[in-house]
C-alpha positions as CSV (number, residue, x, y, z in Angstrom):
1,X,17.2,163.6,78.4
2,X,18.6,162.5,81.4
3,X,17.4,159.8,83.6
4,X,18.1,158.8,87.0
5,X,19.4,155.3,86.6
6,X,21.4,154.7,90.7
7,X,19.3,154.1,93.5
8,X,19.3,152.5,96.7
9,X,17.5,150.2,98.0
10,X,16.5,150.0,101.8
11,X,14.2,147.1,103.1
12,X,11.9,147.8,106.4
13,X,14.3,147.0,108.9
14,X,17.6,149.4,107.3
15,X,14.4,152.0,107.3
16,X,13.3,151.1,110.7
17,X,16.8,151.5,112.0
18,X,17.9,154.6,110.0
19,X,14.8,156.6,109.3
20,X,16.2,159.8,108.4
21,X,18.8,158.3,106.0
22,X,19.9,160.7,102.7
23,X,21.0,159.6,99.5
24,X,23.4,161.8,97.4
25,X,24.1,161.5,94.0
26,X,28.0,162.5,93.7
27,X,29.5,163.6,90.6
28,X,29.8,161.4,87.4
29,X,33.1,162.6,85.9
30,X,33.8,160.4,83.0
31,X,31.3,158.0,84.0
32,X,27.3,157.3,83.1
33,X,26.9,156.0,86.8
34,X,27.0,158.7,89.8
35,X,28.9,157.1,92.9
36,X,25.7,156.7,95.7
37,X,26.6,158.4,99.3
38,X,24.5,157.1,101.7
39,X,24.3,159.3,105.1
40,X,23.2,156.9,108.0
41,X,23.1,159.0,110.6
42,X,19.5,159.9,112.1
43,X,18.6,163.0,110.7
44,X,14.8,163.0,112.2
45,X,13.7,166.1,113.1
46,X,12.7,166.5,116.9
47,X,9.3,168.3,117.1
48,X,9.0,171.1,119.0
49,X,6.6,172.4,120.8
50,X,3.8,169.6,119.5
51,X,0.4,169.8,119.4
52,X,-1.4,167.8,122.5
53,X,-3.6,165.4,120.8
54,X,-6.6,163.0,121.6
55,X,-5.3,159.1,121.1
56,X,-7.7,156.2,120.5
57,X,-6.3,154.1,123.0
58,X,-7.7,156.0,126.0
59,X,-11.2,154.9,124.7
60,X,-10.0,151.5,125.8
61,X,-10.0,152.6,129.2
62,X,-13.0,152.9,131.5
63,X,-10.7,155.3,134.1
64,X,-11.0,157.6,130.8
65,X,-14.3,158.5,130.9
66,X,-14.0,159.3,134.9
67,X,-11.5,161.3,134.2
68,X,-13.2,163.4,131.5
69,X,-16.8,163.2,133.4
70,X,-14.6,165.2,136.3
71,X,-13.0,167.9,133.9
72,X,-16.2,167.8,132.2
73,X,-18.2,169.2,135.1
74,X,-15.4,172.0,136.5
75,X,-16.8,175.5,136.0
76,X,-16.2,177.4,132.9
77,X,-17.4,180.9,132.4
78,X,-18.2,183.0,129.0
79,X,-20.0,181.9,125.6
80,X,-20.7,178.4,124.9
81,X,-17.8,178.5,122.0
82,X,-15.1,179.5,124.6
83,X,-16.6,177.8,127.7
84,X,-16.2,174.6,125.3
85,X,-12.8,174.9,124.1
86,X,-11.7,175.4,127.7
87,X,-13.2,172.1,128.4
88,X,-11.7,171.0,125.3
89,X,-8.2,171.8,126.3
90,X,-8.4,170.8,130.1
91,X,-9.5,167.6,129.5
92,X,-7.1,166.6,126.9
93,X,-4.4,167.9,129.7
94,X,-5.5,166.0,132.4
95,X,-5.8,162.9,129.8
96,X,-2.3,163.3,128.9
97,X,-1.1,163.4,132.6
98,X,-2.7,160.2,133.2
99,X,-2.2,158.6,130.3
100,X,1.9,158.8,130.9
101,X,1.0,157.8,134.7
102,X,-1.0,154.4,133.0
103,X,0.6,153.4,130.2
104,X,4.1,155.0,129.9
105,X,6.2,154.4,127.1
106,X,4.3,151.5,125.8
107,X,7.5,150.6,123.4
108,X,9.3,150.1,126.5
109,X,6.9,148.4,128.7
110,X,6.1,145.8,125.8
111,X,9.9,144.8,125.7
112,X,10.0,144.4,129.5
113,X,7.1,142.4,130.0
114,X,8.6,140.2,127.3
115,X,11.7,139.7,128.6
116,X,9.7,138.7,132.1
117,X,7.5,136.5,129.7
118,X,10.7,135.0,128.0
119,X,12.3,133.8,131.4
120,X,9.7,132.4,133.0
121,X,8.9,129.8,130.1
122,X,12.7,128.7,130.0
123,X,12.5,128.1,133.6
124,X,9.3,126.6,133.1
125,X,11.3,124.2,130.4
126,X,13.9,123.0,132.2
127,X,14.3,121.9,136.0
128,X,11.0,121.2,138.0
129,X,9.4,123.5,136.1
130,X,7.1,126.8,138.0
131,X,5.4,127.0,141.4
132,X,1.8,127.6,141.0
133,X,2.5,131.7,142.3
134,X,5.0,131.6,139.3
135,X,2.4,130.3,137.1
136,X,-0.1,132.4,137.9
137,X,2.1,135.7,137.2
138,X,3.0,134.1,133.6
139,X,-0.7,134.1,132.6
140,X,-1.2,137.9,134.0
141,X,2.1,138.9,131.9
142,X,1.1,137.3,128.9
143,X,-2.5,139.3,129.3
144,X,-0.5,142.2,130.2
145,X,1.9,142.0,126.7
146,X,-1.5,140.9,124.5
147,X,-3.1,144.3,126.0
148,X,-0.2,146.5,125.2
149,X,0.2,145.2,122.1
150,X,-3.5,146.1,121.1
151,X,-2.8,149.6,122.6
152,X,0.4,149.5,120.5
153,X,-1.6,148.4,117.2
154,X,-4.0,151.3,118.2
155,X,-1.4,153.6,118.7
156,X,0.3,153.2,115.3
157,X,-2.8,152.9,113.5
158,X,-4.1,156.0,114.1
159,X,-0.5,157.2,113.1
160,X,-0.5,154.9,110.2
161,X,-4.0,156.5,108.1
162,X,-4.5,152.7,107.1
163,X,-8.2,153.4,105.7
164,X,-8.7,149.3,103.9
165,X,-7.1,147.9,107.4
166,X,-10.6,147.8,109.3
167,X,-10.1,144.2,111.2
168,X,-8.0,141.0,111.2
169,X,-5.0,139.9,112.4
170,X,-2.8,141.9,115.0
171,X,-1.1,144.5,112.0
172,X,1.2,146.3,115.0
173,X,4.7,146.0,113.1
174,X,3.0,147.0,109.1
175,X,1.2,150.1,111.0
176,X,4.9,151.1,112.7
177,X,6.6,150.6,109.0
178,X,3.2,152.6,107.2
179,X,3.7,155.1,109.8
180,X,7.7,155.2,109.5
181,X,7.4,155.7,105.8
182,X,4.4,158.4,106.1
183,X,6.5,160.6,108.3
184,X,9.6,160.1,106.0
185,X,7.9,160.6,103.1
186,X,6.3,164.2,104.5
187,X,9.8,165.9,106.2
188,X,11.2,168.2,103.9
189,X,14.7,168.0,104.7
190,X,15.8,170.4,101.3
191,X,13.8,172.9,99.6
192,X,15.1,175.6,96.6
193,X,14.5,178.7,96.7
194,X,13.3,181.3,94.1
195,X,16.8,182.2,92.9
196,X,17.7,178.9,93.0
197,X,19.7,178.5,95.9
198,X,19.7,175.3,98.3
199,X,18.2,175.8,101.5
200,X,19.3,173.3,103.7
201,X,18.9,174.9,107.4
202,X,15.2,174.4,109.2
203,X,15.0,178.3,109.5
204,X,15.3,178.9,106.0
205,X,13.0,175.8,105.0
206,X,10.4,177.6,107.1
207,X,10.7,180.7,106.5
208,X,10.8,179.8,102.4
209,X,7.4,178.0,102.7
210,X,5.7,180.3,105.1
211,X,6.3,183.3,102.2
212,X,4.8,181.0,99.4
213,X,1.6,180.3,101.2
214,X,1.3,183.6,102.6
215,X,1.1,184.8,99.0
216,X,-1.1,182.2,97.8
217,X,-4.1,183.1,99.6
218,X,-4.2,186.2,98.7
219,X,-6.2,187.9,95.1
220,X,-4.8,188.6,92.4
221,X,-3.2,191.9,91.9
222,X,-3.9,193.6,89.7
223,X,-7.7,192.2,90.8
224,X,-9.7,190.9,87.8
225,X,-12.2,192.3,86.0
226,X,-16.0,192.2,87.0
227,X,-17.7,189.5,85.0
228,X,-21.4,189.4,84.5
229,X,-23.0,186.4,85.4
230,X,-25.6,184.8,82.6
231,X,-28.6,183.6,83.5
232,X,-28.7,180.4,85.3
233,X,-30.1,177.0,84.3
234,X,-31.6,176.1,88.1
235,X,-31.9,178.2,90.6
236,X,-33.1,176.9,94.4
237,X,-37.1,176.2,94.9
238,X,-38.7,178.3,97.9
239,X,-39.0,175.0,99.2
240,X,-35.8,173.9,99.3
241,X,-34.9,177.4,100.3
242,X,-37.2,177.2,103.6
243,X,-35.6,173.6,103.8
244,X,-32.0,174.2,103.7
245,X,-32.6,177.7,106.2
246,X,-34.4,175.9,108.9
247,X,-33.2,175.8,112.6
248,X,-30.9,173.2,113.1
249,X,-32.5,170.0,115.1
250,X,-30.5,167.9,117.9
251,X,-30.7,164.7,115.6
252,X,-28.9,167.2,112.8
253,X,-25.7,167.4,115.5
254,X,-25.6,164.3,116.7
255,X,-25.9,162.6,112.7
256,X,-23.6,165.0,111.8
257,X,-21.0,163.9,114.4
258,X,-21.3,160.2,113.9
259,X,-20.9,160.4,110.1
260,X,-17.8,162.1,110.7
261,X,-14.5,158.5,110.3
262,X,-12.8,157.4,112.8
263,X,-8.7,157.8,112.4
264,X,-9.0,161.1,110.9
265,X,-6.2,163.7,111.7
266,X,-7.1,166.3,114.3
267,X,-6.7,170.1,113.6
268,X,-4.9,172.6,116.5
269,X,-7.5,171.7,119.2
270,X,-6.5,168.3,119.3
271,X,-9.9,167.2,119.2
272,X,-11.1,164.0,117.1
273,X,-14.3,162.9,116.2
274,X,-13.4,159.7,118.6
275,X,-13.8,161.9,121.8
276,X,-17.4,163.1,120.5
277,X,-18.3,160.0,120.3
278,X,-16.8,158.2,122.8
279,X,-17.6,160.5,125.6
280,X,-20.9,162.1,124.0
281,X,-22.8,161.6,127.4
282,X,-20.5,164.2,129.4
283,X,-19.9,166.2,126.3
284,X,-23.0,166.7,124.9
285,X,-24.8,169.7,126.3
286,X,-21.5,171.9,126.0
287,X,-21.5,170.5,122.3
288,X,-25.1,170.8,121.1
289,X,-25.1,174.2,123.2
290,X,-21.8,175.7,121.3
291,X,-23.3,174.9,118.0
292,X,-27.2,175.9,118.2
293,X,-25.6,179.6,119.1
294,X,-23.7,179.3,116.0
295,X,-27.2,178.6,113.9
296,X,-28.8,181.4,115.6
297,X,-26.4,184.0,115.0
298,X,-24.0,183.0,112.5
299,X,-20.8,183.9,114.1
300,X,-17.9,181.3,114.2
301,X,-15.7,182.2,116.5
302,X,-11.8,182.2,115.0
303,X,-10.6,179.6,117.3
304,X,-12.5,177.3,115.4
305,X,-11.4,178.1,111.9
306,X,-7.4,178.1,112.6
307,X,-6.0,175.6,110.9
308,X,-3.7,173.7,110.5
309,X,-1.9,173.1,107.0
310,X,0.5,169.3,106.1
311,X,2.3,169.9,103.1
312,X,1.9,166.6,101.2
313,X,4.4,166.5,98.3
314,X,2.7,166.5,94.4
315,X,5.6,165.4,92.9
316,X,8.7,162.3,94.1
317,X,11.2,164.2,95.5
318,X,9.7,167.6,95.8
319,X,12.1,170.5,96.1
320,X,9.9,173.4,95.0
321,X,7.4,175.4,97.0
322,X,5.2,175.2,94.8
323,X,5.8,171.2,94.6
324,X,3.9,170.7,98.1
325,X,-0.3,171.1,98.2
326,X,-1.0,171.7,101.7
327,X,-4.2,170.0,103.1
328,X,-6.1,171.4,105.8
329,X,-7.0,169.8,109.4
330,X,-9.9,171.6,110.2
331,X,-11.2,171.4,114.1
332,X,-13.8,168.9,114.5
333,X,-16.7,171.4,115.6
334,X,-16.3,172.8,112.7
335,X,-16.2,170.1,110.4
336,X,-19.4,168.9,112.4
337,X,-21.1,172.6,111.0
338,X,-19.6,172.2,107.9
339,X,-20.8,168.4,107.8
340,X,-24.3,169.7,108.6
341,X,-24.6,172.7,106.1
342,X,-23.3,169.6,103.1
343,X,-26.1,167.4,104.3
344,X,-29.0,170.0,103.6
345,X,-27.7,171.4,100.5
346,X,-26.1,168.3,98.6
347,X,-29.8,167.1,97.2
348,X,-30.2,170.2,95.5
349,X,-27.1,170.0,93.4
350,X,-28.1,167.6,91.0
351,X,-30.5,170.4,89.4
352,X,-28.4,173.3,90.2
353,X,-25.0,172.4,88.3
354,X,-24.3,171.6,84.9
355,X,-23.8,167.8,83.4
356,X,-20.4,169.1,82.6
357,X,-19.1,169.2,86.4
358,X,-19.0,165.9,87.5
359,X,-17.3,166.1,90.8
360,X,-19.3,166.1,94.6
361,X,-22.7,166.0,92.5
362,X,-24.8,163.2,93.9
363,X,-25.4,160.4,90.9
364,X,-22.3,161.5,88.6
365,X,-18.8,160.9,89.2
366,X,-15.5,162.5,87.8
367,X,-14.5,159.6,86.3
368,X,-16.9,160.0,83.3
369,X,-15.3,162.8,82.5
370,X,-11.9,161.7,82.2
371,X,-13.3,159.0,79.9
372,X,-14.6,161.7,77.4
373,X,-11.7,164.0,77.7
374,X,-9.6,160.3,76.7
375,X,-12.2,160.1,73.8
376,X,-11.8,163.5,72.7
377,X,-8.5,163.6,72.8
378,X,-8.5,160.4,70.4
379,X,-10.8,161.7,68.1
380,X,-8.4,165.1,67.7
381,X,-5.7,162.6,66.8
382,X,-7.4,160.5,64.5
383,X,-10.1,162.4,62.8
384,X,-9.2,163.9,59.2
385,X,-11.6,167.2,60.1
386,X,-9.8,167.6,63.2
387,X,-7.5,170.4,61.6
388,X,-8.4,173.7,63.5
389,X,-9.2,172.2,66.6
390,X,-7.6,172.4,69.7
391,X,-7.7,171.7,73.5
392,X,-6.9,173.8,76.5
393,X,-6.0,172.5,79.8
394,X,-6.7,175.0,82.6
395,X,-5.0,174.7,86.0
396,X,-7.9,174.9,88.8
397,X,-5.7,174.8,91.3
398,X,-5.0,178.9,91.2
399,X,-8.7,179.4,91.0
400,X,-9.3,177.0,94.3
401,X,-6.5,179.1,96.0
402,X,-7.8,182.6,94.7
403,X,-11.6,182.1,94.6
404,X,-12.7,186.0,96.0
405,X,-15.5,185.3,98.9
406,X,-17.4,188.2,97.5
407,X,-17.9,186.6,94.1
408,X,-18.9,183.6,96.3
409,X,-21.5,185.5,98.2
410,X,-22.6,187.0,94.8
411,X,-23.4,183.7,93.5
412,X,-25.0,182.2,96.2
413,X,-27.1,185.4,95.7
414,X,-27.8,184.3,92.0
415,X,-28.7,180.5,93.1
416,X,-31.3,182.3,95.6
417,X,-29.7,180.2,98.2
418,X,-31.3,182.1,101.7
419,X,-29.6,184.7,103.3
420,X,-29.4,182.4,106.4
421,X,-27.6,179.1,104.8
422,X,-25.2,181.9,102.8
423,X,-24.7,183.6,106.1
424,X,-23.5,180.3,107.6
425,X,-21.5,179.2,104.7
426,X,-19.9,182.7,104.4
427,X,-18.8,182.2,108.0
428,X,-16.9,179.1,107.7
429,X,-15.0,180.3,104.8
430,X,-14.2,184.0,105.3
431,X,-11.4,184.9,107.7
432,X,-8.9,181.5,108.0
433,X,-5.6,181.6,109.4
434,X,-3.1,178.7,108.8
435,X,-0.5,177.5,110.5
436,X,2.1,175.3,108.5
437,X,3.2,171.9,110.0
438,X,7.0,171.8,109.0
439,X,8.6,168.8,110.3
440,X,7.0,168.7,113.6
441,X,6.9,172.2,114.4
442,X,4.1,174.9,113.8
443,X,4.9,177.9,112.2
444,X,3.8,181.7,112.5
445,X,0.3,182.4,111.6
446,X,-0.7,183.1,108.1
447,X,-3.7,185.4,107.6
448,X,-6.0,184.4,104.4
449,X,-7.8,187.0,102.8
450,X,-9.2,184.5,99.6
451,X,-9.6,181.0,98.7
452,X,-10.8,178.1,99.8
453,X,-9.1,175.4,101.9
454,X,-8.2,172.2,100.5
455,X,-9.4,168.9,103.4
456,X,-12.5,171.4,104.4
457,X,-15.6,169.3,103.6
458,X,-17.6,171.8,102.6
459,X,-15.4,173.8,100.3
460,X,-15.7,171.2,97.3
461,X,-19.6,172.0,97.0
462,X,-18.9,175.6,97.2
463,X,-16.2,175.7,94.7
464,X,-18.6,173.9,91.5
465,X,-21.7,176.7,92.2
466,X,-18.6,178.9,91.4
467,X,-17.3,176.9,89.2
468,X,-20.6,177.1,87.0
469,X,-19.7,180.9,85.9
470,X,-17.4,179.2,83.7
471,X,-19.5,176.2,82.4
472,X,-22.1,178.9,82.0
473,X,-20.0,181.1,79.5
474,X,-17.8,178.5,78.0
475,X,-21.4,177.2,76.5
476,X,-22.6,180.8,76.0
477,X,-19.4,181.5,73.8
């Protein structure tokens, strides 16, 4: 067995000054030790053609909220979807226009007023000291360098996905490192192929990764057999039915909205739950207007299911395809849906599933489950009766990324769920595309035909009621 026993060792500021530093492990010859070549050049990839995004900071501002009130009330023509995705994407351009007018490269403009800041207080310590004009600029620089730096912690936080760091102390320099690191961490700068080769050029990379996802959402060929589905333990009340099909209220929306975290990763539109909520008083009509037609005819227009797909590595040092589990950012109007379609069904769970799944059920967690498979596994490899036993480990992963979304339909149909809440939950999941994120640039589109999306809120909840098919016939058999 071989081990890798030669590292290197960079603190914060060798990463902070060489981000896109590679470590090589030469050949050994007679040696146990490999020789260590360190490359320090930069290698970060420039992004191209970048996704305009909504930033925190221009909450801060009360010149925002003009700016958006005035795009907000241009004219827009056709259905409430489009009409609000315009509005969507001419805000966030005029917001990016003046946000490079306001605050301009905050790095920079932090430096400079420090340098003014610097000067000033060692004239102020030596000699006669400042005139009262001098003075008086001092204390409006050192306001001006405390502001940027809160826009900078802002900034960086929102870069950073610090979910503990909710208040406290300025954290400007650890959100720049945790962000540093994040992005480091997620460039694939080397992949290998399927016959092995090393594919070092960004072309290749993409075009590798793009032809593994593209066949993983897509079924199973030859397609599997039909399986007959045994009777259920629970199926949905008529009152819970009538319940969970009802037209969807104002106060639905709006709770919907502001349940959805702050600091969360937007998908294509650039859209965060932050400009909902921050700007809810110009937005809200479009919003609530956009959505309601949703309800009332159960059509989702495909804008608002593209998505975008990170590829988070599984493994330290991933170099496989198949090593990366891409996450999905999902717009926010349709994470607000999904949101809403999780909050009337999630009460009805408890009685629907088995006690064997333990995951998204309200009341159990997945956690007792890994304590019995712990026990179980003891009791095989202690117990003298234990002969003849065994234990199979099944990879869910393929069924998440294969589910069909008629066998989903069909067992919503078995649950009784309403035609109108299946409608609506058939619409969010059938008919994706993707678009990978490969170091800062967006590939070609990738048209699903199966699965569910991993970092969609509601696809959890849909994935155990088909998930109980197999509880149902692994206790039947």
């Amino acid at each position: 067995m071989w081990v890798r026993l030669d590292r290197v060792c960079f603190n914060s500021a060798a990463l902070s000054a060489l981000p896109g530093s590679v470590v090589t492990h030469l050949t050994r010859i007679g040696s146990y030790h490999c020789p260590l070549l360190v490359q320090g050049k930069n290698l970060e990839f420039k992004p191209q053609g970048s996704i305009l995004k909504f930033e925190d900071i221009w909450l801060e501002e009360e010149a925002s909220k003009g700016i958006v009130t005035r795009e907000w009330q241009k004219p827009a023509h056709g259905s409430p979807p489009t009409i609000l995705n315009h509005k969507f994407a001419r805000t966030l351009r005029a917001l990016k226009s003046w946000n490079w007018d306001k605050f301009g490269d905050l790095n920079a403009r932090a430096k400079d007023v420090e340098s003014r800041i610097a000067e000033l207080q060692l004239r102020e310590s030596v000699g006669t000291g400042l005139t009262e004009s001098e003075l008086d600029c001092l204390l409006q620089l050192v306001a001006e360098y405390n502001t940027t730096l809160s826009r900078l912690e802002t900034w960086w936080l929102q870069r950073a996905k610090v979910k503990w760091a909710k208040c406290g102390d300025r954290n400007t320099s650890f959100f720049h490192k945790a962000a540093t690191c994040r992005k480091r961490i997620n460039n694939i700068r080397r992949l290998v192929g399927q016959n092995d080769e090393e594919i070092l050029d960004q072309e290749g990379i993409r075009a590798a990764l793009v032809t593994h996802f593209s066949s993983k959402w897509r079924p199973p060929i030859p397609p599997l057999p039909e399986l007959s589905i045994p009777p259920l333990r629970a199926t949905i009340s008529d009152k819970d039915a009538l319940r969970i099909s009802s037209p969807v209220s104002n106060e639905e929306i709006v709770a919907a909205i502001n349940s959805l975290g702050n600091n969360k990763a937007p998908g294509i539109d650039g859209i965060t739950s932050s400009f909902l909520k921050g700007y809810w008083s110009a937005t809200s009509t479009d919003v609530l207007n956009a959505i309601h037609l949703f309800f009332r005819n159960g059509s989702m227009p495909r804008r608002w299911k593209d998505t975008l797909v990170v590829l988070i590595p599984k493994v330290q040092g991933a170099e496989l395809p198949s090593q990366f589990r891409p996450i999905s950012l999902c717009t926010t109007i349709y994470k607000v849906i999904a949101k809403i379609l999780i909050n009337r069904v999630k009460d009805v769970l408890n009685s629907l599933i088995s006690q064997e799944q333990g995951a998204f059920v309200p009341r159990r967690g997945i956690s007792d489950n890994c304590l019995i498979a712990q026990e179980m596994m003891q009791r095989l490899a202690s117990s003298e009766s234990s002969t003849g036993y065994m234990s199979i480990k099944v990879n869910m992963e393929q069924a998440y990324d294969k589910m069909r979304w008629d066998f989903l339909q069909k067992m919503l149909q078995h649950f009784r769920f309403p035609d109108t809440w299946s409608k609506w939950a058939l619409a969010c999941v059938e008919g994706p595309r993707f678009a990978l994120m490969i170091n800062g640039q967006k590939s070609t589109w990738i048209e699903a035909s199966c699965g569910f999306r991993q970092g969609c809120p509601l696809s959890p909840y849909l994935f155990i009621l088909c998930s109980e098919l197999l509880s149902l016939l692994i206790n039947q058999h």
